[in-house]
BATIRO-288166 format. One record per residue (C-alpha): residue in one letter; x, y, z. Coordinates in steps of 0.1 Angstrom, whole numbers, plus 2048, in hexadecimal, padded with zeros to 3 digits. Layout:
<rs>
+-----+-----+-----+-----+
| res |   u |   v |   w |
+-----+-----+-----+-----+
|   a |   X |   Y |   Z |
...
+-----+-----+-----+-----+
</rs>
This chain:
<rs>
+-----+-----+-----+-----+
| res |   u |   v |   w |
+-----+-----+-----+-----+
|   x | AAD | D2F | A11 |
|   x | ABE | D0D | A0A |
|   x | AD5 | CFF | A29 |
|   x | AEA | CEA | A13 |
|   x | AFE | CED | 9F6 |
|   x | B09 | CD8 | 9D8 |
|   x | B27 | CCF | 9C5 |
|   x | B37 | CB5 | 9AD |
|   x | B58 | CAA | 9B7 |
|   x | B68 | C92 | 99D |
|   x | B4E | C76 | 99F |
|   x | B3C | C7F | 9BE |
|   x | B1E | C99 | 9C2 |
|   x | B2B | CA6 | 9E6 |
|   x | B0E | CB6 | 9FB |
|   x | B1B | CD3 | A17 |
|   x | B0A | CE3 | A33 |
|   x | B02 | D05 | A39 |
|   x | B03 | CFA | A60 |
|   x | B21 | CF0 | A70 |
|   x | B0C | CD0 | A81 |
|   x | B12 | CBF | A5E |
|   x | B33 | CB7 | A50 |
|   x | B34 | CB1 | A28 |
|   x | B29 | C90 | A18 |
|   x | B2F | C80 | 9F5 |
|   x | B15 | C69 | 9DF |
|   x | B27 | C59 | 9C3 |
|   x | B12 | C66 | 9A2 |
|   x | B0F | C41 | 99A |
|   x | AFE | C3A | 9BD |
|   x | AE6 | C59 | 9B9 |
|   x | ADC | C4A | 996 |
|   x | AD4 | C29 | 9A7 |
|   x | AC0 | C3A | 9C1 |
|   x | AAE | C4C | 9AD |
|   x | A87 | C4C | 9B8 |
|   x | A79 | C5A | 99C |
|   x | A5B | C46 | 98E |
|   x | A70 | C31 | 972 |
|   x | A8B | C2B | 985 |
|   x | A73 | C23 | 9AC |
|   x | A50 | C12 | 9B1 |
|   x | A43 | C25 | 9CD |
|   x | A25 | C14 | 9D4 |
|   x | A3C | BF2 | 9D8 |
|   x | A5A | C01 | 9E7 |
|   x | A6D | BF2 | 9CE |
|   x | A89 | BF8 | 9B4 |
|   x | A7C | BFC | 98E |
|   x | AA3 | C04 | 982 |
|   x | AB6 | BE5 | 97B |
|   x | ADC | BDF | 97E |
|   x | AE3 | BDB | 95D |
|   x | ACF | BFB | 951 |
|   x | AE3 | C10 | 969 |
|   x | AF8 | C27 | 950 |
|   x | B1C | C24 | 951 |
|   x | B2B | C46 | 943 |
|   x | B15 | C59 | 95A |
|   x | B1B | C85 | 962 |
|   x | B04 | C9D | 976 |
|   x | B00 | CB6 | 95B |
|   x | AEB | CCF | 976 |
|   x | AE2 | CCE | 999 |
|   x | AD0 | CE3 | 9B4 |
|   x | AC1 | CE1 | 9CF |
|   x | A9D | CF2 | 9D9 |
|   x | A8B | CEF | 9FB |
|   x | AA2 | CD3 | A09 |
|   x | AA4 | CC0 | 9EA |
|   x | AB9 | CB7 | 9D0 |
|   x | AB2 | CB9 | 9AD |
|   x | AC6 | CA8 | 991 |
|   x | AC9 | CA6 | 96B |
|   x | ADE | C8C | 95A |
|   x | AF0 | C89 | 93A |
|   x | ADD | C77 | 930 |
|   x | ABA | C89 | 934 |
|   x | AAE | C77 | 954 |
|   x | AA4 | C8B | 975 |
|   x | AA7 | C7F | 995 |
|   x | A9A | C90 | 9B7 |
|   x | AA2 | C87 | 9D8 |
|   x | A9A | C99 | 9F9 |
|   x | ABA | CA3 | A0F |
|   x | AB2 | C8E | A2C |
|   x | AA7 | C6B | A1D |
|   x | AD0 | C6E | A0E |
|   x | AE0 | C76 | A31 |
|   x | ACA | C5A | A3C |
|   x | AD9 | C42 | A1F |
|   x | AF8 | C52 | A21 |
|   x | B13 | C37 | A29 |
|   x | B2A | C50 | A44 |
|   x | B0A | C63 | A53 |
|   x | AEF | C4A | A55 |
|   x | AEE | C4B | A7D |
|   x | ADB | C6C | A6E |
|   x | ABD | C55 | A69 |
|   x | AA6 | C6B | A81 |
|   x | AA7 | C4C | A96 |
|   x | AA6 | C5C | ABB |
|   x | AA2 | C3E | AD1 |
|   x | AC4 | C30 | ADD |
|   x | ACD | C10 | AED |
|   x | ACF | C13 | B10 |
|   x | AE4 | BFF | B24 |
|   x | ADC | BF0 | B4A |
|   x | AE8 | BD9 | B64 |
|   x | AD8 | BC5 | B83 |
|   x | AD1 | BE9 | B99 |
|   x | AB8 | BF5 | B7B |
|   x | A94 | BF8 | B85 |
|   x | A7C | BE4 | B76 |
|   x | A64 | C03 | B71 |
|   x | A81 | C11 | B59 |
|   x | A74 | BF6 | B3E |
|   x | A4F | BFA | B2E |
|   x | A37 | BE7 | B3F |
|   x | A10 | BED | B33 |
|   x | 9ED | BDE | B3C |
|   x | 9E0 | BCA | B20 |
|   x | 9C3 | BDD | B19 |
|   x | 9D5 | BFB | B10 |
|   x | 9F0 | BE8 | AFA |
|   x | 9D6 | BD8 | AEB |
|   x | 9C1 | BF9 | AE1 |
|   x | 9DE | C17 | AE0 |
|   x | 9F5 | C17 | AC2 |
|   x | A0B | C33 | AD8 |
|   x | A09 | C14 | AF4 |
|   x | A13 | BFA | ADF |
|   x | A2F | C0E | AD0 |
|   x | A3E | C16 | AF6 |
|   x | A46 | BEF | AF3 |
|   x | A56 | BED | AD8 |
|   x | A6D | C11 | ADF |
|   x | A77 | BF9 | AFF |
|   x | A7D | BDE | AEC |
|   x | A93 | BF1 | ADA |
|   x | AA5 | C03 | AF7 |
|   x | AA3 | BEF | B15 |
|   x | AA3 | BCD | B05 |
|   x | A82 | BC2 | B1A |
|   x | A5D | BCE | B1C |
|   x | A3D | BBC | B2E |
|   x | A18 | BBC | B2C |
|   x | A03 | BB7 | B4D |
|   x | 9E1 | BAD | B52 |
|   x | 9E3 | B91 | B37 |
|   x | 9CE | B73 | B3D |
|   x | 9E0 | B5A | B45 |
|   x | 9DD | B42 | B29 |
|   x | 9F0 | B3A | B0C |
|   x | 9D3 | B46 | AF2 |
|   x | 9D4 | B6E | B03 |
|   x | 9F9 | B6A | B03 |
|   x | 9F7 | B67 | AE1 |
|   x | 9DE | B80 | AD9 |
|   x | 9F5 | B97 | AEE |
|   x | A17 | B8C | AD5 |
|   x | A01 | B93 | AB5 |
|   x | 9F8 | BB1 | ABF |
|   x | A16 | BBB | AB0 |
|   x | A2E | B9F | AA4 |
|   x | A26 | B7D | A91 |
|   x | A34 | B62 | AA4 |
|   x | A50 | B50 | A95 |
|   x | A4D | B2B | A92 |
|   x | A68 | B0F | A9F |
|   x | A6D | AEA | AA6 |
|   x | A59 | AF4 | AC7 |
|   x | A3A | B03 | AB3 |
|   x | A2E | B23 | AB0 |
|   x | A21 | B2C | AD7 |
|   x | A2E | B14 | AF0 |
|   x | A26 | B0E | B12 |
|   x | A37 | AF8 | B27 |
|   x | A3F | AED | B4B |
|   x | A59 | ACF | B59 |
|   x | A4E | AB9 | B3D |
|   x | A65 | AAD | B24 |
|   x | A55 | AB5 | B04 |
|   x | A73 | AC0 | AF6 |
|   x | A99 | AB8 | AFB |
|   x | AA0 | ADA | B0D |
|   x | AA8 | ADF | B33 |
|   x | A8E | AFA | B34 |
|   x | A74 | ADA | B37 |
|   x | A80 | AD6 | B59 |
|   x | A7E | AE4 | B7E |
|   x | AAA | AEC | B7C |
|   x | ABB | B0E | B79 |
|   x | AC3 | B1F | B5A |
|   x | AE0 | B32 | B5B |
|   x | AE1 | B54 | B46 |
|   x | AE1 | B49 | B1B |
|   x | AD0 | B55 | AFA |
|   x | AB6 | B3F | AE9 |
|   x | ABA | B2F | AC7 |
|   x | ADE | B31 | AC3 |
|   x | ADA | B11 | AAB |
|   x | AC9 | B2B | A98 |
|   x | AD9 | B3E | A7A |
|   x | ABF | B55 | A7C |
|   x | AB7 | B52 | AAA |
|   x | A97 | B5D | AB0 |
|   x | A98 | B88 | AB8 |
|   x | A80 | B89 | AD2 |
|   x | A72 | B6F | AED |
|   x | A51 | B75 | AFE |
|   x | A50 | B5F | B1F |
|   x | A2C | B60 | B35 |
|   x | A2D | B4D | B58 |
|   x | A09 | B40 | B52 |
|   x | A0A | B2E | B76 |
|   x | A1B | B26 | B90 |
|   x | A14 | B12 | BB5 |
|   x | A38 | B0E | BC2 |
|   x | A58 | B27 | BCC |
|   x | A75 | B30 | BBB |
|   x | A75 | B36 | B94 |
|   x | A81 | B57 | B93 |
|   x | A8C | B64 | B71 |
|   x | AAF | B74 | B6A |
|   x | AB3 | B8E | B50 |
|   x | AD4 | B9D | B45 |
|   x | AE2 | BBA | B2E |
|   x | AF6 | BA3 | B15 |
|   x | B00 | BC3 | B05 |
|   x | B0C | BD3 | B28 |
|   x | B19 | BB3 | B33 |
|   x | B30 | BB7 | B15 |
|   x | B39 | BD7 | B12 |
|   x | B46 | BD0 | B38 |
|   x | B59 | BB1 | B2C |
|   x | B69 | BCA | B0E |
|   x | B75 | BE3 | B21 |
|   x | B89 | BCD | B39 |
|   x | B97 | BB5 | B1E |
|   x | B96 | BBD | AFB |
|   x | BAA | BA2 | AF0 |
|   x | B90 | B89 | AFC |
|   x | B73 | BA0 | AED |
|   x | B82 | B9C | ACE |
|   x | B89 | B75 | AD0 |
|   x | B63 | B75 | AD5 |
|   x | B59 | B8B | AB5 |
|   x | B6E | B76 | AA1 |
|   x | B6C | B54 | AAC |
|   x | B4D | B3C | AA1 |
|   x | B3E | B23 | AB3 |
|   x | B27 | B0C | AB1 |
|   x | B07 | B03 | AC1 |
|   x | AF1 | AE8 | ABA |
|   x | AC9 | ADB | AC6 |
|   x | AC5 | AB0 | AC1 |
|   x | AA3 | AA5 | ACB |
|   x | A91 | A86 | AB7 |
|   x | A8F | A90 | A8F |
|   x | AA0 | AB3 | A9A |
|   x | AC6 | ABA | A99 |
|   x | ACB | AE0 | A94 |
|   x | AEC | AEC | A92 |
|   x | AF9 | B10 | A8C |
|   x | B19 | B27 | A8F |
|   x | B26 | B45 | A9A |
|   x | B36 | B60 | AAC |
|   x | B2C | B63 | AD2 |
|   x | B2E | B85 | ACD |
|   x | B21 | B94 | AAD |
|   x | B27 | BB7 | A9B |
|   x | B14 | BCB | A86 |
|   x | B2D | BCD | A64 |
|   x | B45 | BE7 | A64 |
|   x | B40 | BF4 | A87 |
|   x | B43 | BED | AAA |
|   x | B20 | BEB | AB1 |
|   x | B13 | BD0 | AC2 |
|   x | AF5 | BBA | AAD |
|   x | AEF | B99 | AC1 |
|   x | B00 | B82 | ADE |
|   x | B00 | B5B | AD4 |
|   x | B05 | B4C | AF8 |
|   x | AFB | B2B | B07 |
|   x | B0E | B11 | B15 |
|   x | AEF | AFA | B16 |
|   x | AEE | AF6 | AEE |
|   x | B15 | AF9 | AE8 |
|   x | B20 | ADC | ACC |
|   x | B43 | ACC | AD1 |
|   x | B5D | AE7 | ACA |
|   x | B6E | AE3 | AAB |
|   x | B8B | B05 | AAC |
|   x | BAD | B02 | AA2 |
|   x | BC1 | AF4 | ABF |
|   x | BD1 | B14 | AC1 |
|   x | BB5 | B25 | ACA |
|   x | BA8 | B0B | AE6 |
|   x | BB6 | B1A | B03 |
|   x | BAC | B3C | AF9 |
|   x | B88 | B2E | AF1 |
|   x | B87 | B20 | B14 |
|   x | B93 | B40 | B25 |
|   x | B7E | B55 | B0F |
|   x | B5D | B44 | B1B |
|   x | B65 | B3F | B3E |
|   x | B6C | B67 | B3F |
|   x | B49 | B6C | B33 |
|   x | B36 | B54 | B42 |
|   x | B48 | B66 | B63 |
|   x | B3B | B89 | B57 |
|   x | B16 | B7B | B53 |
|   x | B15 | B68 | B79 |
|   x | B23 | B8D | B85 |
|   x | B04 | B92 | B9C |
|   x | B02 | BBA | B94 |
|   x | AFB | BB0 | B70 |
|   x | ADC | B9B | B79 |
|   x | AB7 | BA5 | B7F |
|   x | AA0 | B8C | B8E |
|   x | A7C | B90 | B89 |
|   x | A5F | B78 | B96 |
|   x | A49 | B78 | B76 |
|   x | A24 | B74 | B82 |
|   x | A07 | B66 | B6F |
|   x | 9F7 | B84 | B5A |
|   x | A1A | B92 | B51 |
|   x | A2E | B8B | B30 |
|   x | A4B | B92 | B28 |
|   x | A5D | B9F | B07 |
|   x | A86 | B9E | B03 |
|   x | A9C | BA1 | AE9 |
|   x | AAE | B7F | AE5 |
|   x | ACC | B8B | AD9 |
|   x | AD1 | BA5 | AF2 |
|   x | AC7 | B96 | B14 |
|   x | AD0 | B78 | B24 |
|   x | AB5 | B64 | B36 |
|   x | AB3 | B48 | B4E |
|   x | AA0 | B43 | B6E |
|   x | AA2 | B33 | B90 |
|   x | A97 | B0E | B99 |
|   x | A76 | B08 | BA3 |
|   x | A5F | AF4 | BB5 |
|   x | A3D | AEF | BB2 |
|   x | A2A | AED | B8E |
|   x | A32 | B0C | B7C |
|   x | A25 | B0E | B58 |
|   x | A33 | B28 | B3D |
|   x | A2A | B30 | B1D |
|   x | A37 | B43 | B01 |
|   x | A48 | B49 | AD9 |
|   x | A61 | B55 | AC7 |
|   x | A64 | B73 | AB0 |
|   x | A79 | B7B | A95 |
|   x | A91 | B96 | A96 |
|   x | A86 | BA6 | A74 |
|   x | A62 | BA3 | A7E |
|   x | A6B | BB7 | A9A |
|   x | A81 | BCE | A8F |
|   x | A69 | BD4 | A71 |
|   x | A4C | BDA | A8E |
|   x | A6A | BF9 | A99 |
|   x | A6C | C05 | A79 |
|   x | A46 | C0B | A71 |
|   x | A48 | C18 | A8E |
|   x | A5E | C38 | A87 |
|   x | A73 | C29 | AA1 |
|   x | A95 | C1D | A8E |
+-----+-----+-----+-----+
</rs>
């Protein structure tokens, strides 16, 4: 017995549930023929699109339709067949895509979460266990962060440890870097100060998604590293004044990295949305790497109370988490999710690490059945 029914309404095939869980939903006949996967219209050994644009009929009509063991068949007009199964269109469905199959939800935290709520495994395991490796990455995805003990403590088994499941993406600063208080680059990262809570790369169109961050020694105090739910932190920030929230959605500024034959300059809003929904995608905050402010002059003294606000909301101590990374830990975050910064230090203390992309990443999550 089929669970769904069929029907063409004007120019739209509309599909219906037998269950009550699934409200009706429409596919324009012109965006079924499109879709269509059969093997002159879809190479399915490339993944790719064999139907151009411009062969894409324009007086198009579903002359019979039906659907068999949770897929639909259909004949054209114009003698084509197309077949598709019932779930891979409420997964492409524009309304019901949240229907994906996708179980794993964000999940937000503040300062009180325990460390032990985010994926920590021993290398060994990560390196051999696909279902391992995979536990990273699902924390990666939910938490934001994800570490990897009993590491050596060198730059090369960091790295080993990153390709494991990511290639590393290359910068100005290389493609593994490991520094200390020497000023190899223009950053104040190559020095023994505080860094208060920020996002990496925010000169970046395209800011690094993940950054992997290994304490490969240490001989002094202090150093602590500060981690903060970006997404939380905003959420907070929304619910108490949405008019600022908004300002910051809207609003682009600019942020810029100058170092000797570098100047990298880039734009946007602190706070970024996915299109056409109120999800958030990525924080862009840093006071270190902010350009001079060019806004219209009626916006200044919103701009100035709108990043005071938040920069209050991220030193709120119940947002932060301090954790003393040790030698044979790294550590994975998502960049545009979590803040970082740390606590001054004394002593030599020596840290190495990389950047990865976020659709390097996120592709990692999708081969994974996770998103």
């Amino acid at each position: 017995m089929n669970g769904y029914d069929a029907k063409i309404v004007g120019n739209f095939l509309q599909i219906s549930s037998k269950s009550i869980q699934l409200p009706c939903v429409r596919f324009h006949i012109r965006w079924l023929r499109d879709h269509c996967r059969c093997v002159n219209c879809y190479n399915k050994e490339t993944f790719q699109r064999k139907l151009t644009l411009l062969e894409l009929p324009k007086d198009l009509a579903i002359v019979k339709h039906e659907i068999n063991n949770e897929h639909l068949h259909l004949q054209w007009n114009d003698n084509h067949v197309s077949e598709f199964s019932i779930l891979w269109l409420l997964q492409n469905n524009y309304e019901y895509s949240e229907l994906k199959g996708n179980n794993l939800e964000k999940i937000l935290w503040s300062g009180d979460v325990q460390v032990s709520n985010f994926v920590g495994v021993n290398r060994d395991d990560f390196m051999s266990k696909d279902d391992v490796a995979r536990k990273v990455v699902a924390s990666l995805y939910q938490y934001g962060v994800a570490f990897v003990h009993q590491v050596d403590p060198t730059e090369a088994d960091t790295e080993v440890v990153v390709r494991r499941l990511f290639p590393i993406q290359r910068t100005l600063f290389g493609d593994m870097w490991t520094f200390s208080d020497v000023m190899a680059h223009s950053d104040t990262a190559y020095t023994t100060s505080a860094l208060g809570a920020h996002n990496d790369n925010t000169y970046f169109y395209n800011a690094a998604g993940l950054q992997i961050l290994h304490c490969i020694e240490h001989t002094g105090g202090g150093g602590e590293t500060l981690l903060i739910d970006g997404f939380n932190m905003v959420n907070n920030l929304r619910k108490d004044n949405i008019e600022c929230y908004k300002r910051l959605t809207n609003r682009n500024v600019s942020s810029e990295y100058i170092e000797s034959g570098y100047h990298y300059t880039a734009e946007g809003p602190v706070v970024r949305l996915k299109k056409d929904t109120d999800e958030l995608e990525q924080i862009r905050f840093n006071i270190y790497d902010r350009s001079p402010v060019k806004i219209p002059e009626n916006d200044v003294e919103n701009y100035y109370d709108d990043m005071k606000l938040m920069s209050s909301y991220i030193k709120d101590p119940k947002c932060e988490l301090w954790i003393k990374l040790q030698p044979g830990t790294v550590l994975f975050f998502d960049n545009w999710r979590i803040f970082h910064g740390r606590a001054s230090y004394t002593g030599h203390r020596v840290m190495s690490g990389c950047y990865v992309s976020r659709d390097d990443w996120l592709s990692k999550a999708r081969t994974m059945n996770l998103i």
